[in-house]
FIDO-516951 format. One record per residue (C-alpha): residue number from 1; residue in one letter; chain; x, y, z. Coordinates in steps of 0.25 Angstrom, whole numbers, plus 5000, padded with zeros to 4 digits. Example, Ala and Ser with C-alpha at 12.3 -4.5 7.8 and 13.67 -1.06 7.14 Angstrom:
   num   residu   chaine   east   north     up
     1        A        A   5049    4982   5031
     2        S        A   5055    4996   5029
END
This chain:
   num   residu   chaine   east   north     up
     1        X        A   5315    5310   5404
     2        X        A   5322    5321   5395
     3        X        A   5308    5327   5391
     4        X        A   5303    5332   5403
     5        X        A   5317    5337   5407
     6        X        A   5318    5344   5395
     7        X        A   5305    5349   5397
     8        X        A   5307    5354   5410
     9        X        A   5321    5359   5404
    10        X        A   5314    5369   5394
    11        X        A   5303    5374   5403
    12        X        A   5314    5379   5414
    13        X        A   5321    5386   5400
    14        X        A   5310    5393   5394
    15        X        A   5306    5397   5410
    16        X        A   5320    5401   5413
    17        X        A   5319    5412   5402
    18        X        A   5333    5406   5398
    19        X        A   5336    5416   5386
    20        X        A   5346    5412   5375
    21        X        A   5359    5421   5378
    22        X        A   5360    5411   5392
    23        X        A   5357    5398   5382
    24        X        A   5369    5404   5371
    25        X        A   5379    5406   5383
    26        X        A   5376    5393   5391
    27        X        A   5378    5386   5376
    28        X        A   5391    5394   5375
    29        X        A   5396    5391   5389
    30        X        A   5394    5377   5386
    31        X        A   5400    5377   5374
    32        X        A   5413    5385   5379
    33        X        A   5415    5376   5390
    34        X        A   5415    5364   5379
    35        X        A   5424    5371   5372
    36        X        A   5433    5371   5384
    37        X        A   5433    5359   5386
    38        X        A   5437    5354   5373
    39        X        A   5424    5352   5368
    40        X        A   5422    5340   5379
    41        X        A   5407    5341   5388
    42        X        A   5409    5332   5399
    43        X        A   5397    5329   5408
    44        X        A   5406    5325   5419
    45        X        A   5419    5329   5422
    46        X        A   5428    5321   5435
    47        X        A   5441    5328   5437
    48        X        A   5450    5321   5449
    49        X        A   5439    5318   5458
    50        X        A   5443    5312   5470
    51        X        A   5434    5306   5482
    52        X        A   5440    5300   5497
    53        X        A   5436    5294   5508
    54        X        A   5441    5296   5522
    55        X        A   5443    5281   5529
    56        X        A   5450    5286   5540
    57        X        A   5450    5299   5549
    58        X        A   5459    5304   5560
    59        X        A   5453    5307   5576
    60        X        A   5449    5321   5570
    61        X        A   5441    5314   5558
    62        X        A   5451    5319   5546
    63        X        A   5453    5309   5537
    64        X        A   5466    5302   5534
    65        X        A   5465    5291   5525
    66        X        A   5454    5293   5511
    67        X        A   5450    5282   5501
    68        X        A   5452    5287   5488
    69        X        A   5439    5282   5482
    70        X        A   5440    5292   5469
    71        X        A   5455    5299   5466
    72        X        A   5458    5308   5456
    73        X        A   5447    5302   5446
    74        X        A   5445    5311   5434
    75        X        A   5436    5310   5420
    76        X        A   5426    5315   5410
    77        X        A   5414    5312   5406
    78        X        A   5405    5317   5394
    79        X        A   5389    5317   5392
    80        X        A   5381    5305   5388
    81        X        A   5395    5295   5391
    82        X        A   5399    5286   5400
    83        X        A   5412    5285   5409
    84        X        A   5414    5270   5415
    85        X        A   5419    5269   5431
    86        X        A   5427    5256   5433
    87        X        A   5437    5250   5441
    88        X        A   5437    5240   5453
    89        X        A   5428    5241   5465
    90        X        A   5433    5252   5475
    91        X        A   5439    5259   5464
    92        X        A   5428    5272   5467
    93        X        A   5419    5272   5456
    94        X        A   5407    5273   5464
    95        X        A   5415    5284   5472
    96        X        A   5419    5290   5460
    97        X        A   5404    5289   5455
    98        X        A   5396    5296   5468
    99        X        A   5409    5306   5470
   100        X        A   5405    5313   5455
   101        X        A   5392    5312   5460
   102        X        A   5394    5320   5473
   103        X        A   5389    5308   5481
   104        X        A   5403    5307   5488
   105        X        A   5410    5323   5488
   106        X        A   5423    5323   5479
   107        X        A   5438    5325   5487
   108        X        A   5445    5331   5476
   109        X        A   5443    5334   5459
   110        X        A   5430    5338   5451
   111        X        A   5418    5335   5446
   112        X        A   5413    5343   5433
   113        X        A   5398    5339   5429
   114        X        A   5392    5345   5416
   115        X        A   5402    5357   5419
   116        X        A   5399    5360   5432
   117        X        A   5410    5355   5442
   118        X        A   5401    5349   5454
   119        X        A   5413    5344   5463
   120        X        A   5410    5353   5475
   121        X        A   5395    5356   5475
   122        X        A   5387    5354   5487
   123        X        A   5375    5343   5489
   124        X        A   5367    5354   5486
   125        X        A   5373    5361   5472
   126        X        A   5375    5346   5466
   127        X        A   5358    5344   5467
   128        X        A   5359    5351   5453
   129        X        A   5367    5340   5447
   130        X        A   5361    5329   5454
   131        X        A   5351    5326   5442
   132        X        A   5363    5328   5432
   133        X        A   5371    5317   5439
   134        X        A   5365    5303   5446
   135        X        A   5369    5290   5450
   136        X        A   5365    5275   5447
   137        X        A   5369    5267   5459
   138        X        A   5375    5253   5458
   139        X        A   5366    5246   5465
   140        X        A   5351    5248   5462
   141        X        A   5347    5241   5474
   142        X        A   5350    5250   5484
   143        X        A   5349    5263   5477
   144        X        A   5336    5262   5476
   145        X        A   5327    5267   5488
   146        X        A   5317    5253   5490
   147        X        A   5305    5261   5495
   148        X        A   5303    5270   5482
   149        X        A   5296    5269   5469
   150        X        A   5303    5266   5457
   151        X        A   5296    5279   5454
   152        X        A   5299    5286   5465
   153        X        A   5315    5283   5465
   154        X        A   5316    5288   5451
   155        X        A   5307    5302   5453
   156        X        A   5313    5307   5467
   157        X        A   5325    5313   5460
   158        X        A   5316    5319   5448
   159        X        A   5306    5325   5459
   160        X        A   5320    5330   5469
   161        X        A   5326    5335   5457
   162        X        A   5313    5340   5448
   163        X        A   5316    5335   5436
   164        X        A   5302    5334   5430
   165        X        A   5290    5341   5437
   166        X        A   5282    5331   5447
   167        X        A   5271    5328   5437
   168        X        A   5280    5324   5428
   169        X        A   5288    5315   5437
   170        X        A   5280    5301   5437
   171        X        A   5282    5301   5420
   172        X        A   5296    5307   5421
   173        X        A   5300    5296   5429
   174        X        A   5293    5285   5421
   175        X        A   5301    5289   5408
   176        X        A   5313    5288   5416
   177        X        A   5310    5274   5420
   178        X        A   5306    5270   5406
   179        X        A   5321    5275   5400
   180        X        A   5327    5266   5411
   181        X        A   5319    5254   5408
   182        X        A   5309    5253   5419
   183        X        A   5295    5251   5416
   184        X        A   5282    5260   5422
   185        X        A   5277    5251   5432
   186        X        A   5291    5249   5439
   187        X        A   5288    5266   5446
   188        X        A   5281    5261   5457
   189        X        A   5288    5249   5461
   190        X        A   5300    5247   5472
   191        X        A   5313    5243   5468
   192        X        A   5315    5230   5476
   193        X        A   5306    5227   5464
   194        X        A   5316    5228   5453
   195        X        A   5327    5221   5449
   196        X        A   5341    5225   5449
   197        X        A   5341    5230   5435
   198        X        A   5328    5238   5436
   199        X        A   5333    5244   5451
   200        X        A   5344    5250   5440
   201        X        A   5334    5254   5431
   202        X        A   5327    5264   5441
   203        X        A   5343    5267   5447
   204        X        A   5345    5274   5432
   205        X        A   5330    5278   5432
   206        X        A   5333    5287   5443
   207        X        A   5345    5293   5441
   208        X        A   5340    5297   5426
   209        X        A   5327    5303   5431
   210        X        A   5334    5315   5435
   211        X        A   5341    5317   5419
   212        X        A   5354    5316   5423
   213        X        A   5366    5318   5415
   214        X        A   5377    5309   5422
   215        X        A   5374    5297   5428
   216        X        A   5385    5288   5436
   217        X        A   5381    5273   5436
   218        X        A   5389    5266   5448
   219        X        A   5389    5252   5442
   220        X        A   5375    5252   5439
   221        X        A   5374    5238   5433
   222        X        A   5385    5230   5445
   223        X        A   5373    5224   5451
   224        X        A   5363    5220   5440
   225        X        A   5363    5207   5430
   226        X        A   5374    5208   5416
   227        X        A   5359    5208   5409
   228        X        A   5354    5219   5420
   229        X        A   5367    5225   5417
   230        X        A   5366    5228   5401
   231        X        A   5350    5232   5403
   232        X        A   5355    5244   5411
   233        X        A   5369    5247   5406
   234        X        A   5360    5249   5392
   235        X        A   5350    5258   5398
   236        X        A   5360    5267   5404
   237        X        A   5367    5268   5389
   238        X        A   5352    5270   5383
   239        X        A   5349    5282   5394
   240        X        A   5362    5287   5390
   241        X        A   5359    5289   5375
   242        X        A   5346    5294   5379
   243        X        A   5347    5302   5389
   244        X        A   5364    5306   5387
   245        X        A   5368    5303   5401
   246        X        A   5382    5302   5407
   247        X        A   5387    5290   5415
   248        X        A   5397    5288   5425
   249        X        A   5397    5272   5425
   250        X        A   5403    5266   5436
   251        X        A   5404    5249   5436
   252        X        A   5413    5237   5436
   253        X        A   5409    5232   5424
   254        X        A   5418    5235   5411
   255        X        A   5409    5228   5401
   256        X        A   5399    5237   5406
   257        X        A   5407    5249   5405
   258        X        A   5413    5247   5392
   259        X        A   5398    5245   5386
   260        X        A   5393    5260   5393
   261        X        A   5404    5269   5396
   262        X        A   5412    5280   5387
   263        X        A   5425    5279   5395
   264        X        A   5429    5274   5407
   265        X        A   5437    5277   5421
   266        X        A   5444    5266   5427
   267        X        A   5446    5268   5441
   268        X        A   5454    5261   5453
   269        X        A   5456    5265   5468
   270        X        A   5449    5278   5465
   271        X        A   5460    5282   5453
   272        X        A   5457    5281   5438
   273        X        A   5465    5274   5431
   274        X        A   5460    5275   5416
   275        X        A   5449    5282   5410
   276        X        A   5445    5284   5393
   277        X        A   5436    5277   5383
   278        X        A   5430    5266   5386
   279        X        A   5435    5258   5372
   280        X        A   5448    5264   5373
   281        X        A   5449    5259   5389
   282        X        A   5444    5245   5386
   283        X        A   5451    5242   5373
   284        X        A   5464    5246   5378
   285        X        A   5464    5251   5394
   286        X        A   5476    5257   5398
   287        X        A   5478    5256   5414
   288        X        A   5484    5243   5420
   289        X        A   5471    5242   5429
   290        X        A   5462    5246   5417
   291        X        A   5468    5234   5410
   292        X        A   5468    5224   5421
   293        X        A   5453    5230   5425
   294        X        A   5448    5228   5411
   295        X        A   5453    5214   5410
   296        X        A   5443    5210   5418
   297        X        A   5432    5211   5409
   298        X        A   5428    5198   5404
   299        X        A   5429    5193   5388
   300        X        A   5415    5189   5382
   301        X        A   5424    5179   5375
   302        X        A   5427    5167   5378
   303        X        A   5438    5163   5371
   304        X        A   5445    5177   5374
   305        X        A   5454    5176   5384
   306        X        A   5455    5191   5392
   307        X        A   5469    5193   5399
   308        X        A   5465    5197   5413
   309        X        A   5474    5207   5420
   310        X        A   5475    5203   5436
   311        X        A   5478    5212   5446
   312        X        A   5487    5210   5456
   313        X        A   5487    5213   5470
   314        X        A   5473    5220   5479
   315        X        A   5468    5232   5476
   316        X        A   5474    5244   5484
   317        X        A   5464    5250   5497
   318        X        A   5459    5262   5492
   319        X        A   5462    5267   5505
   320        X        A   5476    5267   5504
   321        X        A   5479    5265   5488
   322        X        A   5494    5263   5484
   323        X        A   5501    5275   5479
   324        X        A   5505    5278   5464
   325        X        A   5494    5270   5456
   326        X        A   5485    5264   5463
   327        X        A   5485    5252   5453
   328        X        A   5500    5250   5454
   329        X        A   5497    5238   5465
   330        X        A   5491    5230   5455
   331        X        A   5497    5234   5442
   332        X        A   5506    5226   5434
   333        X        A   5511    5238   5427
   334        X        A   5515    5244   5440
   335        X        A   5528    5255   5440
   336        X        A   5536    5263   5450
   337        X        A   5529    5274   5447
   338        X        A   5515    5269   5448
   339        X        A   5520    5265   5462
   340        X        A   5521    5280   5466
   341        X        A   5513    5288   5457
   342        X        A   5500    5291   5454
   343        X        A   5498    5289   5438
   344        X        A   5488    5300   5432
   345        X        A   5479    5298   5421
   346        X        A   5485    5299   5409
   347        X        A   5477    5301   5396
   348        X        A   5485    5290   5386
   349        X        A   5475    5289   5377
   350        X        A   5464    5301   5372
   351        X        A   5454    5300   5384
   352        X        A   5461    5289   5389
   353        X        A   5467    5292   5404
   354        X        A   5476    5282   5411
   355        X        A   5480    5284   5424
   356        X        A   5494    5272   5423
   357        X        A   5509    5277   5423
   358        X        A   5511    5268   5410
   359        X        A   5505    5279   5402
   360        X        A   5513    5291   5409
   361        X        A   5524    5292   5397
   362        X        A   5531    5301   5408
   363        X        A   5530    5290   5419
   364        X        A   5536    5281   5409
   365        X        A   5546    5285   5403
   366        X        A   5552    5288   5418
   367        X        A   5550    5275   5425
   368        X        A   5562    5274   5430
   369        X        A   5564    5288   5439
   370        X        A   5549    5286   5443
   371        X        A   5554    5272   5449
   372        X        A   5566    5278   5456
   373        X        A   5557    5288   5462
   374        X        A   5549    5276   5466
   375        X        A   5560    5269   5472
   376        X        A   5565    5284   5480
   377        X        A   5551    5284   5486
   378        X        A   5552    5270   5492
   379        X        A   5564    5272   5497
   380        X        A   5559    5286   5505
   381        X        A   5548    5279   5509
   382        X        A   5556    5268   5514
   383        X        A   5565    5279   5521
   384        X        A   5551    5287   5526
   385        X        A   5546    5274   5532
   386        X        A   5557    5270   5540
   387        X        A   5559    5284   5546
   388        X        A   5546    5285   5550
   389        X        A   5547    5269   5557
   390        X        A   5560    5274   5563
   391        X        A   5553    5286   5568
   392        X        A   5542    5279   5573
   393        X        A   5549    5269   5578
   394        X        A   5557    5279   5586
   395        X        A   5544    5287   5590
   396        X        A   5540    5275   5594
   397        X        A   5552    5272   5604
   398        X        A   5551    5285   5611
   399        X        A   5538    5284   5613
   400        X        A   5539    5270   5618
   401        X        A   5552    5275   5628
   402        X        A   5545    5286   5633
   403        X        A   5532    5277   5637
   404        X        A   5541    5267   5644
   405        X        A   5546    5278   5652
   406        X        A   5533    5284   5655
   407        X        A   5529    5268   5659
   408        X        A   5541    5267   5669
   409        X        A   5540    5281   5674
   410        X        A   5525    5276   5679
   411        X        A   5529    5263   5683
   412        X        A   5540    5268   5692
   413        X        A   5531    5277   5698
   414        X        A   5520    5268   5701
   415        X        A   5530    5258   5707
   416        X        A   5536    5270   5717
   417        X        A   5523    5272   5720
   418        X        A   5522    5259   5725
   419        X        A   5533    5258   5732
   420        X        A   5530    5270   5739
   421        X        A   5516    5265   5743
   422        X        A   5522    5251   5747
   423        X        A   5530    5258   5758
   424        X        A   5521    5267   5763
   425        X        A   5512    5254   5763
   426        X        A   5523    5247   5773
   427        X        A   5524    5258   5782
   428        X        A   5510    5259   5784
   429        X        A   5510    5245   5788
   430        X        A   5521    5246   5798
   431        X        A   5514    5256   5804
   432        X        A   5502    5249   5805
   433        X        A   5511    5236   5812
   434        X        A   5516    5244   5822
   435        X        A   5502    5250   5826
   436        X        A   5498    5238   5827
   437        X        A   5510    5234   5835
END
């Protein structure tokens, strides 16, 4: 697959009439902003995205009430690594995923890729970068369109973006399909005809047919086999090495995660709550949900015993999280302070960021005036609720008295009328007696 990029790489140099003055300030730019950067080259950089969905709107269509699916998620990745997603379902790893994408457009923070910060570009600026960065979905079932080729599925991004010339498509496509383990004959077959595992086979087939540099796995191996699983999780580390790709690497799965990712972020109701090494988290994590989430995983050994943290308590709506931490619910660890404020990340470790008051030496070593503050703001809260019941309560009242009025002044009226009809009623019939008379 390189070759005939390469190829086509030093054709478009040598007919660009590229001299070497533009090729020695491109090398010292590069190396400049290296140099600014502390020497650190990151392929992707996410700084305090955040991503909300409206569920309610007002009679004019404003809305009033978001779900926080992604708030305030920040962290860096570097070329040819692997940066693990995890946390509980409806955390917003998949959100978090198709938002650095640009599949969902970003409310707030920034995303930097290779350099270029890509947060605000339109549909039409992002189709430059759309060969730099793709997607393996989780389920290859229906990500696949059923009345395609094999061959066709994994060459229509190579023809829309012209990656190889159209004579060399066919064999372009076939050594794409050798690297990920699919033999010759399968190009003109269906996918109903594969299995689950090959289905992912030809998922990764077409999102490396266009050479891309970062590619974000949402849980590509939830719905195969454990044997499936190992088949894929090594071709995707094989490709890597070859190829020196960048993953985003979205599952469920710790043991998974700890066998193919760098570092990791551990997410919950849209927040992170640890990030760092992968070793350094799973020897010894640091965050209360972190430990408890991590508990979890089961011991190969039998006559190990694993002390299982259990959470008390449901999981918040993310729709109307608590305030503070949004763990403090179901922490055991829970303080004053994580009642009220929101912790942020803190780095207790090198490269090891912990978003817990327990490692805010400034937050500990003053307990005791951030409970008192604690305990003032219940008590004006306390104070603001009952006003606004009284309040209401007497809104309500007046309200109330001036419809009762407004019932008995009709009422009164209705039954005047009656009486006035009534006794023009009887004179008329007296009249009518006396005619008659």
């Amino acid at each position: 697959m390189t070759n005939y990029v390469e190829e086509n790489k030093e054709l478009s140099t040598v007919n660009s009439g590229e001299n070497l003055e533009e090729v020695v300030d491109t090398v010292e730019t590069t190396a400049t902003t290296e140099a600014v950067n502390g020497g650190e080259n990151y392929i992707l950089e996410v700084e305090g995205l955040k991503k909300y969905f409206a569920i309610s709107k007002n009679l004019l269509g404003k809305p009033t009430k978001f779900l926080r699916a992604v708030d305030d998620i920040s962290f860096k990745l570097k070329p040819n690594k692997t940066i693990g997603v995890v946390g509980e379902s409806g955390c917003g790893k998949t959100t978090l995923g198709r938002t650095i994408l640009k599949l969902y457009e970003s409310d707030g923070g920034k995303i930097v890729f290779n350099g270029d910060d890509i947060t605000n570009l339109k549909k039409e600026q992002m189709k430059k970068y759309r060969t730099d960065i793709q997607l393996v979905f989780q389920d290859p079932y229906s990500s696949l369109p059923p009345r395609m080729t094999v061959g066709n599925i994994i060459s229509e991004a190579v023809r829309v973006h012209k990656i190889v010339p159209k004579e060399q498509v066919h064999d372009y496509v076939m050594d794409i399909m050798k690297k990920c383990g699919l033999q010759p004959q399968y190009y003109d077959r269906y996918p109903h005809e594969f299995s689950g595992g090959q289905r992912q086979r030809i998922c990764i087939a077409r999102a490396l047919a266009v050479n891309p540099k970062l590619v974000i796995c949402d849980e590509p191996v939830s719905a195969l086999d454990v044997s499936i699983q190992a088949q894929i999780i090594n071709l995707l580390k094989e490709l890597q090495n070859k190829l020196g790709l960048s993953y985003v690497f979205i599952s469920h799965d710790l043991s998974v995660v700890k066998y193919i990712t760098d570092d990791i972020l551990v997410m919950y109701l849209g927040n992170m709550m640890e990030t760092g090494d992968t070793d350094a988290i799973f020897d010894e994590p640091l965050h209360p949900y972190t430990k408890a989430l991590f508990s979890a995983v089961p011991v190969p050994n039998p006559e190990e015993k694993a002390q299982r943290i259990i959470l008390s308590g449901d999981i918040p709506s993310p729709a109307n999280p608590p305030r503070g931490c949004k763990f403090h619910t179901r922490c055991s660890q829970c303080m004053d302070v994580c009642k009220y404020i929101q912790p942020s990340p803190i780095e207790a470790r090198p490269n090891h960021f912990v978003a817990c008051h327990l490692y805010n030496e400034e937050v500990m070593s003053n307990l005791e005036k951030y409970s008192e503050e604690y305990k003032q703001l219940l008590i004006k809260e306390e104070e603001q609720r009952k006003y606004e019941e009284e309040n209401g309560r007497n809104k309500f009242e007046k309200a109330w008295i001036i419809v009762k009025r407004k019932v008995k002044g009709i009422v009164r009226k209705d039954k005047s009328t009656d009486a006035t009809d009534g006794s023009e009623q009887v004179e008329e019939d007296k009249q009518t007696e006396e005619k008659e008379d």
